[in-house]
C-alpha positions in Angstrom: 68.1 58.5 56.4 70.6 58.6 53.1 73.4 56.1 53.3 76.6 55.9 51.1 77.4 53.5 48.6 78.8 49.8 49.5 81.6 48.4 48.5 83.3 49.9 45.4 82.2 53.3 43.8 80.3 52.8 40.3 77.5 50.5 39.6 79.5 47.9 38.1 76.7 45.7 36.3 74.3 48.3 33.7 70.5 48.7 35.1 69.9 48.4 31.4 70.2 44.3 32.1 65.8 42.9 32.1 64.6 41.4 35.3 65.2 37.5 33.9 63.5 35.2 36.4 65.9 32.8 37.6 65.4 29.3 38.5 69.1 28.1 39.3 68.2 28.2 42.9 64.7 28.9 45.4 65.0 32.3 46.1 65.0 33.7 49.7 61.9 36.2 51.0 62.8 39.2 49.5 60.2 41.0 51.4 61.5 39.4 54.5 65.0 40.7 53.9 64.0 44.2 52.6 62.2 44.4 55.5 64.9 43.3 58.1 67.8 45.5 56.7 65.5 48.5 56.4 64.6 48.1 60.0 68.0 47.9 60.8 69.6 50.9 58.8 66.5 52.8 60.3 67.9 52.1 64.0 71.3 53.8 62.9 73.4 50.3 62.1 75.6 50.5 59.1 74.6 48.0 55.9 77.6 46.0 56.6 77.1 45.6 60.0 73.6 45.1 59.6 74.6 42.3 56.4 76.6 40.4 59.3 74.0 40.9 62.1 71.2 39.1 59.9 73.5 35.9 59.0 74.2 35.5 62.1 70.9 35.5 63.1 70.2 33.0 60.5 72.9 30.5 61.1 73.5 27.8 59.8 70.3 27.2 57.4 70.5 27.9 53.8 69.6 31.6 54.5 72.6 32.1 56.5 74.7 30.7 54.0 73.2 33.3 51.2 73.7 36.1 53.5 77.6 35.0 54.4 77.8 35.1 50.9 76.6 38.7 50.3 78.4 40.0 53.5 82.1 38.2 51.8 81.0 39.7 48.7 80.8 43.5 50.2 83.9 43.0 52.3 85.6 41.8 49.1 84.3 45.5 48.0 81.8 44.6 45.7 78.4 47.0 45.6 75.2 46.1 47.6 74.0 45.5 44.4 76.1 43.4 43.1 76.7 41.2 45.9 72.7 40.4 46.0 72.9 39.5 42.0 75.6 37.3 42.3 73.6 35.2 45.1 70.9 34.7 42.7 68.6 34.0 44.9 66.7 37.5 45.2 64.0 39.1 42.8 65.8 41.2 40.3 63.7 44.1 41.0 65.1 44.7 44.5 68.3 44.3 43.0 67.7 47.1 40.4 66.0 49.1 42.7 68.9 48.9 45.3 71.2 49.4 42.3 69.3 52.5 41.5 69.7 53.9 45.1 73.7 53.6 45.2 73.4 56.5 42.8 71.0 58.6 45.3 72.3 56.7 48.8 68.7 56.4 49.4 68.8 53.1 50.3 66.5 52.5 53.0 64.0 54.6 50.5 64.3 51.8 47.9 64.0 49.2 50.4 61.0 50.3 51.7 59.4 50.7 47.6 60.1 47.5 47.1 57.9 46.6 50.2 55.5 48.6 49.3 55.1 46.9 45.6 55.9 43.4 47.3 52.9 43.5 49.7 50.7 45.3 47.4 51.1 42.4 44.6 50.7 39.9 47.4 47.5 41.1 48.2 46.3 41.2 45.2 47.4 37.5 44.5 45.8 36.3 47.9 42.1 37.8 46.3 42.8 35.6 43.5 43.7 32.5 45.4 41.2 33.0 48.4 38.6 33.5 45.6 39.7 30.2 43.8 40.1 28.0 46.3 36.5 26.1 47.5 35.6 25.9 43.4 39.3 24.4 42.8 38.3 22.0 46.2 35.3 21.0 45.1 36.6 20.0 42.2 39.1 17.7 43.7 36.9 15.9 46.3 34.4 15.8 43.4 36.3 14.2 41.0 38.0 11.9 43.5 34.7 10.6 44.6 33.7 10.0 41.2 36.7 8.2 40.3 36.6 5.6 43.3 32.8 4.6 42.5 33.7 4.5 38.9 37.4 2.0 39.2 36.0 0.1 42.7 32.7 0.2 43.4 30.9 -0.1 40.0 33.3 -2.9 38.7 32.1 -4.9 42.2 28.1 -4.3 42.0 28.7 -5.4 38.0 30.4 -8.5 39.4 27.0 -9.5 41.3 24.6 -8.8 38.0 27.1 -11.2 36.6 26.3 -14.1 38.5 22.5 -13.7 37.9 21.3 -16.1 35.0 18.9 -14.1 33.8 17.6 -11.4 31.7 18.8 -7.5 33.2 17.7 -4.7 32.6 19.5 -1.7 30.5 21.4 0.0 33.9 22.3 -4.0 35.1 23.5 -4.2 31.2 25.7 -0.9 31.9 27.2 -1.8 35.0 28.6 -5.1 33.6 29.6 -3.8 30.5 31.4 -1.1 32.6 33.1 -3.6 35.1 34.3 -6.0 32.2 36.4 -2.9 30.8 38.0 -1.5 34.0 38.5 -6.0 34.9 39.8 -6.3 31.6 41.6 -3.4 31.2 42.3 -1.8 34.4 45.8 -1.3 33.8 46.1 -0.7 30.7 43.6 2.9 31.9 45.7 3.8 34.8 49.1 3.3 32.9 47.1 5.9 30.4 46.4 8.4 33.3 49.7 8.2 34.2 51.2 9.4 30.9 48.6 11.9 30.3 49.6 13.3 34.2 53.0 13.2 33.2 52.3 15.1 29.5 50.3 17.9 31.5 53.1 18.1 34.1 55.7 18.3 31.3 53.5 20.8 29.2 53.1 23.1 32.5 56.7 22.8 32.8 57.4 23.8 29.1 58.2 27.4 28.7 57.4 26.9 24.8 54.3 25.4 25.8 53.7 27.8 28.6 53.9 30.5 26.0 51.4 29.2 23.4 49.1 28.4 26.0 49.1 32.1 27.2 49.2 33.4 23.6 46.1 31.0 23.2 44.3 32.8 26.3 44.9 36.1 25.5 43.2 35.4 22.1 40.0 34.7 23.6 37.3 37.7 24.1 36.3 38.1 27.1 39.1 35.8 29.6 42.0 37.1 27.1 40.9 40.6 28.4 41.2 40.2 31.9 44.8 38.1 31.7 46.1 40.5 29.4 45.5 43.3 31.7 47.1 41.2 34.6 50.4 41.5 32.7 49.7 44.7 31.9 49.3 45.7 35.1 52.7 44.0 35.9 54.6 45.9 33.8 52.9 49.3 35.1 53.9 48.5 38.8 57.1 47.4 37.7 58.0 50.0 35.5 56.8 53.0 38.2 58.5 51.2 40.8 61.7 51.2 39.4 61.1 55.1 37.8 60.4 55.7 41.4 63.5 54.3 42.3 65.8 56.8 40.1 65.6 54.8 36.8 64.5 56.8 34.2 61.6 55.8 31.9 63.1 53.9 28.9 65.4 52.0 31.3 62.9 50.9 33.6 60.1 50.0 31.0 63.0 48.0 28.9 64.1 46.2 32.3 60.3 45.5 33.1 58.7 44.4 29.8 61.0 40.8 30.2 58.1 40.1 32.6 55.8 39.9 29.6 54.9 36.4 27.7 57.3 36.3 24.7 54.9 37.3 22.2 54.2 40.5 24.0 58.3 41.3 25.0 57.6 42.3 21.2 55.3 44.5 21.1 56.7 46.1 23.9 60.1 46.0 22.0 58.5 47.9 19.6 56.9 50.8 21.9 60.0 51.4 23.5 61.4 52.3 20.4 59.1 54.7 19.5 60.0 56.0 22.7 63.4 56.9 21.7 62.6 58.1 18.6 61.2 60.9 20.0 56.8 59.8 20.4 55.5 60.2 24.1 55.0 57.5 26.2 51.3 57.6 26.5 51.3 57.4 22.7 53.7 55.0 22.2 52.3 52.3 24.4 49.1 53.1 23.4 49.6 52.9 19.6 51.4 49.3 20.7 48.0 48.3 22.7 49.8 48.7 26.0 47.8 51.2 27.2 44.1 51.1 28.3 42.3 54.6 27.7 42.7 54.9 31.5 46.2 54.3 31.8 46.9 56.6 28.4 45.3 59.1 30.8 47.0 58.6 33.5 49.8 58.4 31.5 49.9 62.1 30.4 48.8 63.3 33.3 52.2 61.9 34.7 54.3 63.1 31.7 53.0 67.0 32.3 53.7 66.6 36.2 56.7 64.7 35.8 55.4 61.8 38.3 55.1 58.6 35.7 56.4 56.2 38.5 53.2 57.2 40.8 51.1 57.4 37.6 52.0 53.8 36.3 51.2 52.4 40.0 48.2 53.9 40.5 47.4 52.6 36.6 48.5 49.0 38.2 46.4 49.6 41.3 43.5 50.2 38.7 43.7 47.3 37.0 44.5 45.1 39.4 41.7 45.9 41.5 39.7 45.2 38.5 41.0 41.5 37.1 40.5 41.1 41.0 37.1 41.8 41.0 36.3 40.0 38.0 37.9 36.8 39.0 36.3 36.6 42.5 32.6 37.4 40.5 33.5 34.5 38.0 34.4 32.5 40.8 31.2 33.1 42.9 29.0 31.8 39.8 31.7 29.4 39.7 30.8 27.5 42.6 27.3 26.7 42.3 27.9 25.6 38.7 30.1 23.0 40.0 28.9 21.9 43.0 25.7 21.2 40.3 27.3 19.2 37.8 29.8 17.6 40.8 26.5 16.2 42.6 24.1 15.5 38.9 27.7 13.2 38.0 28.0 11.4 41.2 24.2 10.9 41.7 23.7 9.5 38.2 26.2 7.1 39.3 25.1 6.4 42.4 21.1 5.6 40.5 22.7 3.3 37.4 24.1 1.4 40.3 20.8 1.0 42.4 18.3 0.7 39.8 19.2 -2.1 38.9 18.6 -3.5 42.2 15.2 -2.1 42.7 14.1 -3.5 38.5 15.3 -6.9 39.9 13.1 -6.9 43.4 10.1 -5.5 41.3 10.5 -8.4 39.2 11.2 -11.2 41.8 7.6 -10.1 43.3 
């Protein structure tokens, strides 16, 4: 079902504008939303009506509030559009996508793309996380472990070798050695993991930093691979989700390649140039080393059909399955590896603190 456009007639704000991520604000559940108003508009309820039938719903929560904001916005006779950019709290892909579909009045059509693209991403995040979680656990609890026998229970078994007046052996030697330096200097180490905690919190927080750490990563053989076809595979879903939306090529691929690191938003720069200056797309992106040899397939498959958007998501489908697979093998060989080294650490620790006991009794007898 086609519906007309809301609010005032013209787009107002050019699709031409990238999808900047914004962090003034948490943003809402676009999928949520997407999928309330489509619902909605599918039972026959105008936007409006449906806009005003959601925040009240919501009430009085920070939600509500948004959507009170977007329904005063449309009555005020600004665009759909419009009204969900100046809350600031949606993904800027819905908005271009809902921008794109006052032009057709296809709205629950665009509405229902971006759910497609929304729970498609999500699944391929969850394989990623579900995949990373027990090696990133055992990592925790094994290095939590290992830091309360190395800061309270070595520095007390050191503090009995240190009453015995007598010759010790080498581990009795270590343990006291060890316990003098935390009793000595106990504070001065955890006022040290402090900073360094802070520096990597600030560092992660540092889009600078962000960016040369990426840049770092994708430099690397064999893991620079895989991450640089996850943003690769970003752009493609982007870009055919906003060509299948009704923005033409050079648009969407402009608007899209702002999701790229900076050092890439280049490179792209410079493919969508060639673009315009007359080269195909296929070629362009991959002369710029956007394009795999798969998704330069793809690619002119979808230039002689004229269906790019469904050949750039099916190119993002491709390699997303793939960095998928790849992560969840590395993560599988993962987890042996560290539940090795997580239980050779904490049993050497747990022998240089009992040896030293059992060289004592031998001696004694």
């Amino acid at each position: 079902m086609g519906h007309q456009p809301i609010g005032a007639v013209g787009l107002g704000i050019s699709t031409k504008r990238p999808l900047r991520r914004r962090r003034a604000a948490p943003r809402l559940a676009s999928d949520l939303f997407c999928e309330q108003l489509s619902s909605l508009l599918q039972a026959g309820i105008g936007p409006v009506e449906a806009i005003k039938a959601l925040a009240q719903q919501a009430g009085s929560t920070s939600e509500g509030a948004v959507l009170q904001g977007i329904l005063s916005d449309l009555q005020q006779g600004r665009t759909l559009a419009q009204a969900l950019e100046h809350a600031e709290r949606f993904d800027p892909l819905l908005v271009a996508l809902v921008r794109a579909s006052e032009e057709t009045s296809d709205l629950t059509v665009a509405l229902q793309r971006y759910l497609q693209h929304a729970r498609q991403a999500d699944a391929v995040r969850q394989r990623i996380i579900t995949a990373s979680v027990y090696p990133m656990l055992l990592l925790v609890v094994g290095g939590l472990v290992m830091l309360f026998l190395l800061t309270y229970v070595v520095p007390r078994f050191s503090g009995i070798f240190a009453s015995i007046h007598t010759e010790l052996p080498w581990s009795a030697q270590l343990l006291l050695q060890w316990g003098n330096l935390v009793k000595a200097h106990g504070a001065w180490m955890a006022a040290a993991a402090v900073v360094l905690a802070a520096f990597g919190i600030g560092a992660c927080s540092s889009p600078r930093l962000r960016s040369r750490a990426v840049a770092a990563v994708l430099e690397q053989r064999h893991v620079g691979r895989y991450a640089r076809l996850v943003y690769l595979a970003r752009l493609y879903r982007t870009t055919g989700t906003l060509i299948e939306g009704g923005i033409p090529f050079v648009r969407a691929f402009g608007m899209a390649s702002a999701l790229l690191p900076h050092h890439l938003q280049a490179t792209a720069a410079s493919a969508l140039r060639s673009v315009q200056e007359g080269t195909s797309a296929s070629a362009a992106l991959a002369a710029a080393g956007l394009a795999t040899p798969v998704v330069e397939r793809l690619l002119h498959v979808g230039q002689r059909s004229g269906e790019m958007g469904p050949m750039l998501v099916k190119a993002a489908a491709f390699h997303e399955s793939e960095t998928a697979r790849a992560i969840e093998r590395f993560m599988r060989a993962l987890e042996p590896t560290v539940m090795a080294v997580m239980g050779l650490a904490i049993g050497a620790i747990v022998v240089v603190m009992y040896l030293p006991i059992f060289e004592l009794a031998s001696a004694i007898r």
